[in-house]
C-alpha positions in Angstrom: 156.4 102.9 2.9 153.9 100.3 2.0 150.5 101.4 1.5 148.5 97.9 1.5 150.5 97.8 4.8 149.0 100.8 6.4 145.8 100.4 5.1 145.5 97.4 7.1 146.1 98.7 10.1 144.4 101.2 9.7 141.7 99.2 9.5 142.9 97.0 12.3 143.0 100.5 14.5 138.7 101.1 13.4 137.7 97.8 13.9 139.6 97.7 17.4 137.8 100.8 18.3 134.5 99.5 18.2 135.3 96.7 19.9 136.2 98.9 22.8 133.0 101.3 22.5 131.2 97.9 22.7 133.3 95.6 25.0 132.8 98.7 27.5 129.1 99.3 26.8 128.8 96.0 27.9 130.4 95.4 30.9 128.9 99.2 32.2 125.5 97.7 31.1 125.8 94.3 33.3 128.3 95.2 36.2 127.6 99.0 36.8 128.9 102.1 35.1 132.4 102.3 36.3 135.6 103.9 35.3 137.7 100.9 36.1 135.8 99.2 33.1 137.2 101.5 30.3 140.9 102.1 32.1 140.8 97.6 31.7 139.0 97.9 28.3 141.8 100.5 26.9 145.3 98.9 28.4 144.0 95.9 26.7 143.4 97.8 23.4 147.2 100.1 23.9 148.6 96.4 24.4 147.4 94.9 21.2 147.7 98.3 19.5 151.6 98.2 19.9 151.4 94.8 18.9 149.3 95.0 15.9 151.0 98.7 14.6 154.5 97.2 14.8 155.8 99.5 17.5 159.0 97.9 19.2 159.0 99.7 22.3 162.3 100.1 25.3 161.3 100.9 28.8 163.7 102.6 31.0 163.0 102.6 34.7 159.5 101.4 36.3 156.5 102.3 35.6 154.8 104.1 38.7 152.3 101.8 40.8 150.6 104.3 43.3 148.3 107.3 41.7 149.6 110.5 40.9 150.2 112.9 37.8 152.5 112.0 35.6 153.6 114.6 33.3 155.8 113.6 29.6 156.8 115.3 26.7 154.7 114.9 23.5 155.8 114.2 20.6 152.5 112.1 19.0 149.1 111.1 19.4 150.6 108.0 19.9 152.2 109.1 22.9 149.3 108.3 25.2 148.9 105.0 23.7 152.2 103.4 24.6 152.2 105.0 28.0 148.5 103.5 28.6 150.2 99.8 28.4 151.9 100.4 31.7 149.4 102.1 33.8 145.5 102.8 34.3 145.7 106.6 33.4 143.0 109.3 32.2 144.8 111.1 29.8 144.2 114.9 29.4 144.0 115.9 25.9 142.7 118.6 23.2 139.2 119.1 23.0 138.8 118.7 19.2 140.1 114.9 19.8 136.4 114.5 20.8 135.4 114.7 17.5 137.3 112.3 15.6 135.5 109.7 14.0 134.9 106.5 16.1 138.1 107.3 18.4 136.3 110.1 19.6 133.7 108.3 20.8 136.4 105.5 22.2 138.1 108.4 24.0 134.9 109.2 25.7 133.8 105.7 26.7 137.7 105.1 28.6 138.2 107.6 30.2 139.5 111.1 28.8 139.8 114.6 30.2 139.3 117.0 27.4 140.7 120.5 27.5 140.4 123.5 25.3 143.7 124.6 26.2 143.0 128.2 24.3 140.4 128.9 27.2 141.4 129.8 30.5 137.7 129.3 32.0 138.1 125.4 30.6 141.3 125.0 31.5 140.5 125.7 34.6 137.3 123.4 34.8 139.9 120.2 33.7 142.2 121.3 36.3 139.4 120.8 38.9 138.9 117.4 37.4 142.4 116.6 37.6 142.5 117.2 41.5 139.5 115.1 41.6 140.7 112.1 39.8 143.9 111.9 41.4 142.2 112.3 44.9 140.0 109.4 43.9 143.2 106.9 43.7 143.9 107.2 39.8 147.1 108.5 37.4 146.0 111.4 35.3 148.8 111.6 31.8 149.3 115.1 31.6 151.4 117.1 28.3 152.5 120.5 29.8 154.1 121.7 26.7 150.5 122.1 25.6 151.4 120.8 21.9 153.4 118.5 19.8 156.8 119.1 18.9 159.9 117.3 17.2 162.5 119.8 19.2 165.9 117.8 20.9 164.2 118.6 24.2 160.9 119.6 25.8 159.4 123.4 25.3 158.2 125.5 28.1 155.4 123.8 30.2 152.3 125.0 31.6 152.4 125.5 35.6 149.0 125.1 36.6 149.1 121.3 37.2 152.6 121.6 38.9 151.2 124.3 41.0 147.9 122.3 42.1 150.5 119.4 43.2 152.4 121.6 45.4 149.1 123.2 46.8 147.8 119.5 47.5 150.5 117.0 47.7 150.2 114.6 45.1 152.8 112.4 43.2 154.4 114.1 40.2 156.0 111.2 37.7 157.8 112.5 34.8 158.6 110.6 31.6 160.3 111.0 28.6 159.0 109.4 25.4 160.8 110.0 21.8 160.7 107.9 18.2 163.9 107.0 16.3 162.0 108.6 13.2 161.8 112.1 14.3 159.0 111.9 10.9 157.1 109.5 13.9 156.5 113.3 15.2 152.9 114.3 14.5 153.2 118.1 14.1 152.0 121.2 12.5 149.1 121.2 10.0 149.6 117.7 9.5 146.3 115.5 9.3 145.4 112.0 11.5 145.1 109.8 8.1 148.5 111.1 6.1 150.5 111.0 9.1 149.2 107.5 10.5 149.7 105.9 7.0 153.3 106.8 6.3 154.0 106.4 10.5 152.7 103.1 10.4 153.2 101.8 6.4 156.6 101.2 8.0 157.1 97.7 9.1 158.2 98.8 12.7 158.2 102.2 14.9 160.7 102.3 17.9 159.9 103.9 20.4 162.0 104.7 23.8 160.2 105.0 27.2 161.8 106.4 30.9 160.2 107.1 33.5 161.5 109.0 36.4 161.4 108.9 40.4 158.0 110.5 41.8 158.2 113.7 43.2 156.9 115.1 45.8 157.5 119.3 47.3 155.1 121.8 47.8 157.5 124.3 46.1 155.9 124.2 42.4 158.6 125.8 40.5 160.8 122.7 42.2 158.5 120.1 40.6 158.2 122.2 37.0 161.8 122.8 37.0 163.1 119.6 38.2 160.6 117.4 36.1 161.6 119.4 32.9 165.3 118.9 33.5 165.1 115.0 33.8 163.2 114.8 30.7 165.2 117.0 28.8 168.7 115.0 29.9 166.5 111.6 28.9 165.2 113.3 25.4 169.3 114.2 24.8 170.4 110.7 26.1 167.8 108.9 23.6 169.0 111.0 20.5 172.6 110.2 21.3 171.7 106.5 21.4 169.7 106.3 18.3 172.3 108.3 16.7 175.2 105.4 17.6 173.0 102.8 16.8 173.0 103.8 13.2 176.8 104.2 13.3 
């Protein structure tokens, strides 16, 4: 791992972020306040992140182009980020995200639907604003195992979005996402700053990307079950390919 190199990027990652909160600011303060502004502003920045972090990243299958929720595995706060190359996506994530120094506040300018997933009375509040974002045209990126994990395949996801699909219709794309390092896994008690430098004082992350076929049913336990499934055969099929790869 070298140090000098992660401390640059790190770096790289700050500055970047205030270049979004600012690039944003701007274009809400002379074209409108719009959420298309931050969704451009952000896949720009998830581009040049990949770039600039040394992630090397292999897509399987197409990246979806009409709205709907599409639901992934999570292995990383990097997740997100590589995902938000492909698409225009309000990502639903942990409530204490909103705190973080400078991306934080970067999170908030984009586009983010915070949840704190340990109260029903909020989760229910972001599940409203799920419906309404998707009904207004966009992707929501939603993690229904809840947490970060480094298991061989995905843990037991939340029903409530796959129920609310069923109950109104809307697009379910599932996609797998897992690191050749399985120390790329952000997990436990781990902190932001320890885990970023020896992540990314690497001189390259890979990264493997598949996304499914959308779904559609108005059975929920079909689009849970069936969406699990595919990811978990991806999750196996990645591991088994990383694992030749080494020899």
């Amino acid at each position: 791992m070298s140090y000098l190199l992660a401390f640059l990027r790190f770096l790289i990652l700050a500055l970047s972020v205030v270049l979004v909160i600012l690039t944003t600011g701007l274009l809400n303060l002379f074209f409108g306040e719009k959420k298309q502004h931050g969704l451009w502003v952000r896949k720009q920045w998830a581009r040049l992140m990949v770039f600039q972090l040394g992630v090397r990243v292999k897509v399987y299958g197409a990246p979806p182009q009409t709205s709907g929720l599409v639901v992934g595995n999570h292995r990383s706060y990097f997740d997100p980020v590589v995902l938000l190359c492909d698409m225009y996506a309000f990502p639903v994530a942990k409530s204490e995200l909103a705190s973080w120094p400078l991306i934080g506040w970067g999170a908030k300018v984009t586009g983010i639907l915070f949840v704190e997933r340990s109260n029903k009375v909020d989760r229910r509040r972001v599940l409203e604003q799920i419906g309404e974002t998707l009904r207004a045209g966009f992707f929501v990126l939603n993690y229904a195992e809840g947490t970060t994990h480094d298991g061989p395949t995905t843990i037991d996801f939340r029903p409530a979005s796959f129920a609310m699909a069923a109950a109104e219709g809307f697009p379910i794309v599932p996609v797998a996402t897992d690191y050749k390092n399985i120390r790329d896994a952000w997990i436990g008690d781990d902190t932001f700053v320890r885990h970023f430098f020896e992540c990314f004082g690497k001189w390259r992350t890979e990264v493997k990307i598949s996304y499914g076929q959308s779904l559609q049913s108005d059975d929920q336990q079909y689009l849970l079950t069936t969406s699990k499934n595919w990811i978990d055969g991806q999750l196996l099929k990645f591991r088994e390919e990383w694992q030749n790869a080494d020899g």
